[in-house]
C-alpha positions in Angstrom: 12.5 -53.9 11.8 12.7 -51.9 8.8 12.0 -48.3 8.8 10.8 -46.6 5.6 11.9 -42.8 4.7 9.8 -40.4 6.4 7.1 -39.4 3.2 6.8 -35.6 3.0 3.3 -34.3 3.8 2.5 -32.3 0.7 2.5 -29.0 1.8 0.1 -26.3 0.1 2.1 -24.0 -2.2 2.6 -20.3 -2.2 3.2 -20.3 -5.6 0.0 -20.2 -7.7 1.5 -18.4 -10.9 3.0 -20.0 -14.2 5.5 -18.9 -16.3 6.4 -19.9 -19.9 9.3 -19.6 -22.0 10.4 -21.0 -25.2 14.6 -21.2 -25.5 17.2 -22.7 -27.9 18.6 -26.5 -27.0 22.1 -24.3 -26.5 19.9 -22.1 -24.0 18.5 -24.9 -22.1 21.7 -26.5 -21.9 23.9 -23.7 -20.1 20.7 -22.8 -17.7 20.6 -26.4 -16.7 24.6 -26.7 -16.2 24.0 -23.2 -14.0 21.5 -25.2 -11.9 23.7 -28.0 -11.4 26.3 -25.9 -10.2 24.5 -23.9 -8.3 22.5 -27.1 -6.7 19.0 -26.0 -7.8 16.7 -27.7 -9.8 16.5 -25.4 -13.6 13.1 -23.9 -12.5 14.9 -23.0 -8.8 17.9 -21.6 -11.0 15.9 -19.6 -13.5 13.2 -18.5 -11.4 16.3 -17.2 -8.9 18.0 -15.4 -11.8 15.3 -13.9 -13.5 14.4 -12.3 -9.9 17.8 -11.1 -9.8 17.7 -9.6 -13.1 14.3 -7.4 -12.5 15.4 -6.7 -8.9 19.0 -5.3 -10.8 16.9 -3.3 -14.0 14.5 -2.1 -11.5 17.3 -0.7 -9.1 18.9 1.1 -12.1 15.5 2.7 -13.2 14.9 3.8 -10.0 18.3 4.8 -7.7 20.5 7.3 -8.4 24.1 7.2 -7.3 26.1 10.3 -6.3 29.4 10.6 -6.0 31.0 12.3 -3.2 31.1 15.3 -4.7 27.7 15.5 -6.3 25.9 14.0 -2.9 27.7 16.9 -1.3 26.2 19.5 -4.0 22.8 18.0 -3.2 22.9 18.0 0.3 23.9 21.6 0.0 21.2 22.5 -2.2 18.6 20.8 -0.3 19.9 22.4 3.2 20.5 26.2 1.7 18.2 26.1 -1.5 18.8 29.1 -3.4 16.8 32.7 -3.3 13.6 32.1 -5.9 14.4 35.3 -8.5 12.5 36.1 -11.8 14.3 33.2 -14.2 13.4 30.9 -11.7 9.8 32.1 -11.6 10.1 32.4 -15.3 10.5 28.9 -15.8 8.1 27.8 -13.3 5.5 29.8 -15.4 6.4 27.6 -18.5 6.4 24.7 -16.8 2.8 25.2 -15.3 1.4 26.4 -19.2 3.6 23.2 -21.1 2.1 20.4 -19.1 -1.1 22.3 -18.1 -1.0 22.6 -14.6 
């Protein structure tokens, strides 16, 4: 008796979006030897590193990193904020006209 290899039910997808791109044979060439190391197919590889790259520019838009002597200025600040005195209101007063508030 000879068994055939189990056939894969086809599944539906999650994915329903497309996405293009145009690159140079030298392009296509070191994304497809990145796949093959890696052990992905090139649309596995480049879909995985683009995601890594807007996950990265998004987290440097978006997260600030303190050193320990600034986090400890902040904390400070934020736990013993300083007395509100005329510059302060001053500039609160500009603020308010400049963007209209």
């Amino acid at each position: 008796m000879t068994t055939s290899p189990p056939s894969r039910a086809k599944r539906p997808s999650l994915k329903s979006q497309r996405l293009m791109a145009r690159v140079t044979n030298e392009q296509k060439r070191l994304l497809q030897r990145g796949a093959e190391i890696r052990g992905q197919t090139l649309t596995e590889f480049v879909v995985a590193a683009a995601q890594d790259a807007a996950t990265r520019a998004i987290v440097d838009q978006e997260v600030i990193e303190l050193g320990l002597r600034d986090s400890q200025a902040f904390a400070e600040g934020m736990l013993a904020p300083p007395t509100v005195n005329a510059r302060l209101r001053a500039a609160a007063r500009r603020y308010k006209k400049a963007t209209a508030l």
